[in-house]
C-alpha positions as CSV (number, residue, x, y, z in Angstrom):
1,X,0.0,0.0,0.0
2,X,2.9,2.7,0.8
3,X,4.4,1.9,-2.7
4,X,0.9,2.4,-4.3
5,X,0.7,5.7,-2.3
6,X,4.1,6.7,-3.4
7,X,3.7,5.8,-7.1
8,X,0.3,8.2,-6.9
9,X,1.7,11.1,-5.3
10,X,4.7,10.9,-8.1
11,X,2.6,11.0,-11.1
12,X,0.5,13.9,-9.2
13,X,4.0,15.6,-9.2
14,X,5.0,15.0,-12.3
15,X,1.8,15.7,-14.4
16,X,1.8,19.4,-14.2
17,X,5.1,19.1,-16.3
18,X,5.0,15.7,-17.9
19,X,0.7,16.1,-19.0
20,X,0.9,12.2,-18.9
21,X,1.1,9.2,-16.5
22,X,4.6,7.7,-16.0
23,X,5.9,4.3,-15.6
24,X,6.2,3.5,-11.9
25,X,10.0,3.4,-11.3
26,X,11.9,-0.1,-9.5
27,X,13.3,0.3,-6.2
28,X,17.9,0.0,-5.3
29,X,18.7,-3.2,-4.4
30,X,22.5,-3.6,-3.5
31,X,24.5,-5.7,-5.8
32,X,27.6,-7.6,-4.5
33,X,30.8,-7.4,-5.4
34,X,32.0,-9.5,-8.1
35,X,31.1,-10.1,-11.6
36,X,29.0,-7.5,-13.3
37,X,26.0,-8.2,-15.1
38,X,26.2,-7.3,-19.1
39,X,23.3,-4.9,-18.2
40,X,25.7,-2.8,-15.7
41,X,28.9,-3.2,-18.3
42,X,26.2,-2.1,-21.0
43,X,25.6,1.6,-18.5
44,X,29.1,2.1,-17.3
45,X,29.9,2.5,-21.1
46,X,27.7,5.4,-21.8
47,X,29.3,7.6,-18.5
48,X,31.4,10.6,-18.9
49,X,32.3,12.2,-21.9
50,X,34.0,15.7,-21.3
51,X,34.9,19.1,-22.0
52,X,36.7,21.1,-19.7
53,X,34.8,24.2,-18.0
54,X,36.0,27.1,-16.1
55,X,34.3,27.4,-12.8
56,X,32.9,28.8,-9.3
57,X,31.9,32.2,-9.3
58,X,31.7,32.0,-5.9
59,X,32.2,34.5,-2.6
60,X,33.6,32.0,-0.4
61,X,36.1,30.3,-2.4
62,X,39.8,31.6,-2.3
63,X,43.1,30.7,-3.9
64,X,45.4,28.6,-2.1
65,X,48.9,27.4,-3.5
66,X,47.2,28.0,-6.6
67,X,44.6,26.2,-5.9
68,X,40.8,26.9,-5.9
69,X,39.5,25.9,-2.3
70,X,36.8,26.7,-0.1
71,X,37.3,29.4,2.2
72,X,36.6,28.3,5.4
73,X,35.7,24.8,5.2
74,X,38.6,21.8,6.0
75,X,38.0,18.2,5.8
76,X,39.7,16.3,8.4
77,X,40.2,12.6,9.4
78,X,39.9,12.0,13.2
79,X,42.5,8.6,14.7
80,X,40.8,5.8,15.2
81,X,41.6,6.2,18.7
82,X,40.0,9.5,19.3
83,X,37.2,9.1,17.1
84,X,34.5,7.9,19.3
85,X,35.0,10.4,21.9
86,X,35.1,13.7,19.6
87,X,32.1,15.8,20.6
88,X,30.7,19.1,19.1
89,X,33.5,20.9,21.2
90,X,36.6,19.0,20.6
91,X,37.9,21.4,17.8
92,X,36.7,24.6,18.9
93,X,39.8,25.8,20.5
94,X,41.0,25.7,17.4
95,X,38.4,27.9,15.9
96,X,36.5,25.2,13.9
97,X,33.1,23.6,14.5
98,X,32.3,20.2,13.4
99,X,29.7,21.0,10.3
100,X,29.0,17.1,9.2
101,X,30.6,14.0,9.8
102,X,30.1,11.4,6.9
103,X,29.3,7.5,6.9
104,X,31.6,5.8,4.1
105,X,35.0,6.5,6.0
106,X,35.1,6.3,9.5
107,X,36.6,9.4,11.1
108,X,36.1,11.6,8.1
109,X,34.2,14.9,9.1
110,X,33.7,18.3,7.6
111,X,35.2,21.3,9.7
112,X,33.6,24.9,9.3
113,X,35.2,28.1,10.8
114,X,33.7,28.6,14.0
115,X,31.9,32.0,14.5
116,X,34.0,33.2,17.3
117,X,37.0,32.7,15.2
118,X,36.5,35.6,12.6
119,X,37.9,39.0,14.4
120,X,35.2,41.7,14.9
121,X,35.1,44.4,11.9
122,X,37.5,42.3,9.4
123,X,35.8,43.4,6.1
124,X,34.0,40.2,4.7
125,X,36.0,40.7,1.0
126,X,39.4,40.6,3.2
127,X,40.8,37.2,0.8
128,X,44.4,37.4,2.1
129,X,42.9,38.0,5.6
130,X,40.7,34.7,4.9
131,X,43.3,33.1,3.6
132,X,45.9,33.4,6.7
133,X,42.9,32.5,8.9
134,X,42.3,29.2,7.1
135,X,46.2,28.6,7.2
136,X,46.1,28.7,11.0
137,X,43.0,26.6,11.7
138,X,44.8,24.1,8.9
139,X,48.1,24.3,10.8
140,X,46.3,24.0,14.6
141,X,44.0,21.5,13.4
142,X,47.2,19.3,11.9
143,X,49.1,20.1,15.1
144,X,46.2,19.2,17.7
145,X,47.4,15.1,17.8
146,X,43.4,14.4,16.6
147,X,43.7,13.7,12.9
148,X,45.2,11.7,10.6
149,X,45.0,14.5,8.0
150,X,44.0,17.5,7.8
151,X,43.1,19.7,4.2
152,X,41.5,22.4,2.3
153,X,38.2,21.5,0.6
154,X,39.1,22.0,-2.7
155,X,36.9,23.2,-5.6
156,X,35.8,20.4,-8.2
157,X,35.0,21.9,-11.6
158,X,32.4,20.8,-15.1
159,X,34.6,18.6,-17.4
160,X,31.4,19.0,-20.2
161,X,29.6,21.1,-22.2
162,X,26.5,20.7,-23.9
163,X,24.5,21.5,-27.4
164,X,21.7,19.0,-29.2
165,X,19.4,17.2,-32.0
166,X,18.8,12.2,-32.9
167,X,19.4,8.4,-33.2
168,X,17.3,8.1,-36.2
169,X,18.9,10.9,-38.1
170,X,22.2,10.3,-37.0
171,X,22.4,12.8,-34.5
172,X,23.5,10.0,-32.2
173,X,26.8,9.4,-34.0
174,X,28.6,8.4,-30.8
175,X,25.8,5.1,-30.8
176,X,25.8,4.5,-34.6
177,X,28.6,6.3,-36.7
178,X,28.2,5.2,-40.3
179,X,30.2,8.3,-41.9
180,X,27.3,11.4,-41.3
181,X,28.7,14.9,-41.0
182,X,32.1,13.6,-42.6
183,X,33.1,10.9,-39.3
184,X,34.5,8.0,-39.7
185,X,32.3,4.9,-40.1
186,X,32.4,2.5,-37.0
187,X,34.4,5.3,-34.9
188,X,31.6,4.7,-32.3
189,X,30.4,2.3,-29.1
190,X,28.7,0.1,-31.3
191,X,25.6,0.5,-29.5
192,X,23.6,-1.8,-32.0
193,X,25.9,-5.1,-31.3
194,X,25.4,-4.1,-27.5
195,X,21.7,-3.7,-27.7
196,X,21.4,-7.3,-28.8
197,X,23.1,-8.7,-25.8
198,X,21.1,-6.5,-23.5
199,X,19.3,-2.8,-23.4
200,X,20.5,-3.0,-19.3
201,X,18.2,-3.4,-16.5
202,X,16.5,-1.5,-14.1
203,X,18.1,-3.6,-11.7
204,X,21.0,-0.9,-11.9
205,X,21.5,2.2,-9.9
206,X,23.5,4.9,-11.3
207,X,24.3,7.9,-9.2
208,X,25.2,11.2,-11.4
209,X,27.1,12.8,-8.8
210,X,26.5,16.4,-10.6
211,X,24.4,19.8,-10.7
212,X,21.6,17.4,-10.8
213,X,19.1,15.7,-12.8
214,X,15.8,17.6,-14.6
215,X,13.7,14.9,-13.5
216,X,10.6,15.9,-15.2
217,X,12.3,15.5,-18.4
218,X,9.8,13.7,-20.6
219,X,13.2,11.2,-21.8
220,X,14.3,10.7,-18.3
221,X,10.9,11.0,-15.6
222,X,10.5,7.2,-16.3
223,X,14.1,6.3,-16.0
224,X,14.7,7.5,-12.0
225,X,15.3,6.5,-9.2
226,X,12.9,6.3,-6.3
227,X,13.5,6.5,-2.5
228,X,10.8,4.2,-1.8
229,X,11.1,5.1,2.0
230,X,10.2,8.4,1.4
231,X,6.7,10.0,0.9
232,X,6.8,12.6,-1.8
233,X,5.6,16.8,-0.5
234,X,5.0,15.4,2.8
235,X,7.7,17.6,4.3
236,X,9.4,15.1,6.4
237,X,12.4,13.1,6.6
238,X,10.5,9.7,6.5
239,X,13.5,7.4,6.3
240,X,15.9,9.5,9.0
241,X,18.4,10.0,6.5
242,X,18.7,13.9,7.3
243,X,17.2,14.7,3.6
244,X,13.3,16.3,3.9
245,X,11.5,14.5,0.7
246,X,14.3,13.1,-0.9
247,X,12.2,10.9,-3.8
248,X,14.7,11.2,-6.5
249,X,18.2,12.1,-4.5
250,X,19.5,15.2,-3.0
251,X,21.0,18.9,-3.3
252,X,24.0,18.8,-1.5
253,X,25.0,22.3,-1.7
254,X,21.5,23.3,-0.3
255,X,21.1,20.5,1.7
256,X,17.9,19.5,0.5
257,X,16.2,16.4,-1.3
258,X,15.3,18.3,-4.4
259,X,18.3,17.4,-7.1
260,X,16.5,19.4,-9.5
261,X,19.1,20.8,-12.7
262,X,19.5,23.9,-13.1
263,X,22.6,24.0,-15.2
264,X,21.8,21.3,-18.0
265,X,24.8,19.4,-17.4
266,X,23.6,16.6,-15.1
267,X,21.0,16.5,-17.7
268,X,22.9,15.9,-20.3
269,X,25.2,12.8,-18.8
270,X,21.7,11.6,-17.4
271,X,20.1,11.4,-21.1
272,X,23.4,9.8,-22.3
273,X,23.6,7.0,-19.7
274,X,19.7,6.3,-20.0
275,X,17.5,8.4,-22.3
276,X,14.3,6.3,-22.4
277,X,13.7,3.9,-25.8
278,X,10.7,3.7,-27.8
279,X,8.6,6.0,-26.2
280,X,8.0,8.3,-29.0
281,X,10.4,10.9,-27.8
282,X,13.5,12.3,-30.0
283,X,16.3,11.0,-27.3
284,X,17.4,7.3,-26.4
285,X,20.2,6.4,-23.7
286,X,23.0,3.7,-24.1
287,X,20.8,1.9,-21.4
288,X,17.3,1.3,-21.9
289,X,16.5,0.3,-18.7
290,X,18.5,1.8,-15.7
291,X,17.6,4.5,-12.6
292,X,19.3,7.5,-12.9
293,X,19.6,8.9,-9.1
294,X,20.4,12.4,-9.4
295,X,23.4,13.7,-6.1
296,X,23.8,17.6,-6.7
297,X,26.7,19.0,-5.7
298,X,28.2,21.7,-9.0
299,X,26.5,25.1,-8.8
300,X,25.1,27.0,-12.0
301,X,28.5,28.8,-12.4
302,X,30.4,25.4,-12.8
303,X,31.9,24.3,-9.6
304,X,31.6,22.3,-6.4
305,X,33.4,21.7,-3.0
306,X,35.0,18.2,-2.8
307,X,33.1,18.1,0.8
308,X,30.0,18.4,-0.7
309,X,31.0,15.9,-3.7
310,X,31.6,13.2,-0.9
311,X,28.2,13.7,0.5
312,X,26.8,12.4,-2.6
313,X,29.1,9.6,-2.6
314,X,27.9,8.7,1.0
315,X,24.6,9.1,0.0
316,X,24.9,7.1,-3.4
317,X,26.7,4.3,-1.8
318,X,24.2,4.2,1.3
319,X,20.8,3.8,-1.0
320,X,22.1,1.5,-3.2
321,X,23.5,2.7,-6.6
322,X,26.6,0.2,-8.4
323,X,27.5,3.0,-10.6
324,X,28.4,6.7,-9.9
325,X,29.2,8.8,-12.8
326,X,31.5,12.1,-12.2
327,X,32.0,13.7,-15.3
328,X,34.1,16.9,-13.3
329,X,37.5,17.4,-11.5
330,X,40.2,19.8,-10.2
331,X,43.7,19.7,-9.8
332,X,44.1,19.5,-6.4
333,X,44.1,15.7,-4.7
334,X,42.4,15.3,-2.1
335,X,43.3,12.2,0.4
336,X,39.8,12.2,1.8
337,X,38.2,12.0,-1.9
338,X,40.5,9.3,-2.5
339,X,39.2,7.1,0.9
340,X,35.9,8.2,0.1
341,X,36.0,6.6,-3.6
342,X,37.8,3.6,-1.8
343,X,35.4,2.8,0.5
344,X,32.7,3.2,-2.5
345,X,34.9,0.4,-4.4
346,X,34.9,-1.8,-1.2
347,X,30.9,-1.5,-1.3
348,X,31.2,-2.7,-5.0
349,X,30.6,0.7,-6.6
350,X,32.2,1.5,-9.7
351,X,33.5,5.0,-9.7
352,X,33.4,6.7,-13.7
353,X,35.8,9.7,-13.9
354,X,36.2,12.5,-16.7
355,X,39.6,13.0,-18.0
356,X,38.8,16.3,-19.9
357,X,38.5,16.1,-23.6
358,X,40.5,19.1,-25.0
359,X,43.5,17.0,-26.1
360,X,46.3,19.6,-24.1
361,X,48.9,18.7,-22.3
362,X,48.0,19.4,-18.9
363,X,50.6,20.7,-16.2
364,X,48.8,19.5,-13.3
365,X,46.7,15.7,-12.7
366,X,43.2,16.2,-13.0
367,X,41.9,14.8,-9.8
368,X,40.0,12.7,-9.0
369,X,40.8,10.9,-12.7
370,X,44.4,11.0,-13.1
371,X,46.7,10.9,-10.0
372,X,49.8,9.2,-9.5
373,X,48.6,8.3,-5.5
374,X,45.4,6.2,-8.2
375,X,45.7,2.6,-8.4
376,X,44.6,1.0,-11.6
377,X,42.3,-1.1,-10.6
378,X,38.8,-2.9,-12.4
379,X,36.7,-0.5,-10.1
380,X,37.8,3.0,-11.0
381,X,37.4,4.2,-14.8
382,X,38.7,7.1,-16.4
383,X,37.2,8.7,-20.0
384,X,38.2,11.3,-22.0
385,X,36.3,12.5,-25.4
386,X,36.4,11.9,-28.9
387,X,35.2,13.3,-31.8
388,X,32.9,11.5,-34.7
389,X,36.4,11.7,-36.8
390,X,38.1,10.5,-33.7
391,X,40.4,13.3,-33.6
392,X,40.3,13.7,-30.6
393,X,44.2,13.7,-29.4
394,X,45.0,11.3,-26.4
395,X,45.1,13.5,-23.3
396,X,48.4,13.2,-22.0
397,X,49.3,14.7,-18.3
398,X,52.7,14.4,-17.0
399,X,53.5,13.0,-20.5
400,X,51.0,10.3,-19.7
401,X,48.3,9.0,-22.1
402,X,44.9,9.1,-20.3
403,X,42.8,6.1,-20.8
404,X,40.3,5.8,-23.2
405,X,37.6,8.3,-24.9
406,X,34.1,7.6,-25.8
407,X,32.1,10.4,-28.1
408,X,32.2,13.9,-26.9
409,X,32.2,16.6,-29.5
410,X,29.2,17.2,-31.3
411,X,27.0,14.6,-29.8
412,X,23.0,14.7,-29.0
413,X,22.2,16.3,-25.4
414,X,19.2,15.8,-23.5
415,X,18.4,19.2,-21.9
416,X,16.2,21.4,-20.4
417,X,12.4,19.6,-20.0
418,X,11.0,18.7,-23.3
């Protein structure tokens, strides 16, 4: 009865912007480690393709060692054998407050600048002022004996951008290249041969860990993800989770459980990874049958904080998605990233990177893609672009090739909500 009650109070939502009834969607169910079904393999193909975006037009970022990083937030990892007795108050003498402690990695919390710690009439523009007080929170923080590490929060960034048009008319070139607008026949995922194995299963969680999904799109309302433990516009947080009506993922940056997109972006790698088939609309996904959960975390002006990335990784992992797609980086590593992707891979998840797709030679790793501290390993996948000509050049950073590319330049989007 709950799950008829939630299916009603969806399409109610949805038909103010949709005009139709929708498909009920399937619930997450964990998967195991191990072999992956054809179905998942079939999804993890369509995931990231990238062009790099400049970013954050934001008040409260600032530039450290030259790089982009939150402005008063740290991320810290307490020692196991302080952990359990950290309260509220443990870090305030060192002008911090604890602002959220996350579930993947043990330890792992998110430290904010305590209110008492920012001097009476400092003007709030003052960057190298900021800047020196984040540098000695960072310093007393390292030097308290509490943490393992200590580190800025440092600012993720787009790797994509978009513009549209379909399968049909070839518009799709990255699923069926057979020469149109002067590419190269075959220089595509060979979609077709796939689709006769499988067209996925909606078995499969994937978590597009991005500025969120337009969920009312008429190509991708029948393809999410439900919270099956939450009642839809009820205004409370059914399931406990700290997220208020969180049916189809959350906002991270707003703290809410509304991933609504407001960029286009999340859109965009959401329609490429599972556009619905057959349904009389222009768009169609690699996978037919998936659930797209949408994790919100990249503003409209192109960035994110890495603290807020790993909420949606907590959150993904926690309600069951096998797939998180991240189609953004910076070039700043991040140790607690990195533990926070491990621990994802120890639950199974596989973790899709971007690698950027303007074929330059990059002077810095694009994290969390590319890093020397990485291990190659079956679980973590990296992808850069390639054009229907495949000319695309390999990415190479630090003289390295990147890994492979799947189409990126002048492919279909799914944006906006029609």
């Amino acid at each position: 009865m709950r799950i008829a009650a939630l299916e009603a109070a969806l399409i109610q939502r949805r038909s103010a912007s949709l005009g139709n009834e929708l498909p009920a969607t399937a619930s997450a169910h964990a998967m195991p480690r191990g072999r992956r079904p054809a179905s998942l393999a079939l999804t993890v193909g369509s995931l990231v393709c990238a062009i790099a975006v400049s970013g954050l037009a934001q008040a409260e970022t600032l530039m450290l060692d030259s790089q982009e990083v939150h402005a008063t937030r740290l991320i810290g990892k307490f020692k196991a054998a302080v952990a359990d007795a950290i309260g509220p108050t443990s870090v305030s003498q060192y002008g911090s407050s604890i602002a959220r402690r996350y579930q993947l990695v043990p330890g792992l919390v998110l430290l904010d600048e305590a209110s008492q710690a920012r001097p009476a009439g400092l003007p709030a523009g003052d960057e190298s002022a900021a800047r020196q007080r984040l540098l000695d929170r960072l310093q007393a923080l390292r030097d308290s004996g509490l943490f393992e590490y200590v580190e800025p929060d440092h600012i993720m960034h787009l790797m994509l951008t978009p513009n549209d048009r379909a399968f049909v008319d070839g518009s799709l070139w990255g699923l069926w290249n057979y020469g149109q607008y002067g590419g190269m026949p075959g220089a595509d995922i060979a979609a077709e041969r796939a689709w006769d194995l499988t067209t996925g299963s909606t078995n499969v969680v994937v978590a597009v860990v991005d500025t969120g999904i337009r969920y009312t799109h008429l190509d991708l309302a029948s393809q999410m993800w439900v919270n099956v433990n939450e009642i839809p516009d009820n205004f409370i947080d059914d399931d406990g989770n700290g997220f208020i009506d969180d049916i189809h993922g959350i906002d991270a940056i707003a703290g809410t459980g509304d991933p609504m997109d407001d960029v286009g972006h999340g859109t965009h790698c959401s329609g490429t990874i599972g556009a619905a088939a057959n349904d009389g609309n222009p768009h169609v996904g690699v996978s037919w049958k998936v659930r797209l959960m949408g994790c919100r975390f990249l503003s409209a002006a192109g960035g994110g904080s890495t603290s807020d990335a790993m909420t949606c990784i907590d959150y993904a992992v926690a309600h069951g998605a096998q797939a998180i797609n991240a189609s953004w980086g910076g070039y700043g590593f991040s140790q607690a990233l990195f533990d926070t992707i491990e621990r994802a891979g120890d639950h199974g998840v596989l973790f899709v990177a971007a690698a950027a797709n303007d074929g330059r030679r990059y002077r810095h790793q694009i994290f969390p893609c590319v890093s020397s501290e990485l291990p190659a390993r079956e679980r973590d996948l990296c992808r850069g672009c390639r054009s229907q000509r495949l000319s695309c050049r390999l990415l190479k950073l630090r003289g390295q090739h990147s890994p492979p590319g799947c189409p990126g330049r002048r492919d279909l989007l799914v944006l906006g909500g029609i």
